[in-house]
C-alpha angles and dihedrals in degrees: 000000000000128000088248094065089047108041124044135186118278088030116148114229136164125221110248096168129354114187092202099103088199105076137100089213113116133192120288089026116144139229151160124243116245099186142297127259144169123245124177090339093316134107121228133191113219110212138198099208116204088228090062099262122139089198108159112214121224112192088197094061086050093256101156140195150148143239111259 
């Protein structure tokens, strides 16, 4: 089943891991799901974060989250 079938836009979720070591996002940081798309094979879920952010999360590169 694809990310698309289980997350839609408007969806509520929590940050559990991020691999970018870039970002400010910590754990337990909500957002809201923008929509779910597919880049180079992968698929990405683009996220409003509540802390501004505009962070897209990739499950094959271990980012990680829950459903709020």
């Amino acid at each position: 089943m694809s990310l698309a079938d289980q997350l839609l836009p408007g969806d509520r979720i929590a940050l559990v891991s991020c691999n970018d070591q870039y970002t400010r996002l910590k754990p337990g940081e909500e957002g809201e799901v923008l929509r779910v798309r597919t880049q180079l094979g992968d698929e990405v879920v683009d996220v409003r974060w509540d802390s501004g952010s505009s962070l897209s999360l990739i499950p094959a590169a271990g980012d990680e989250w829950e459903r709020v």
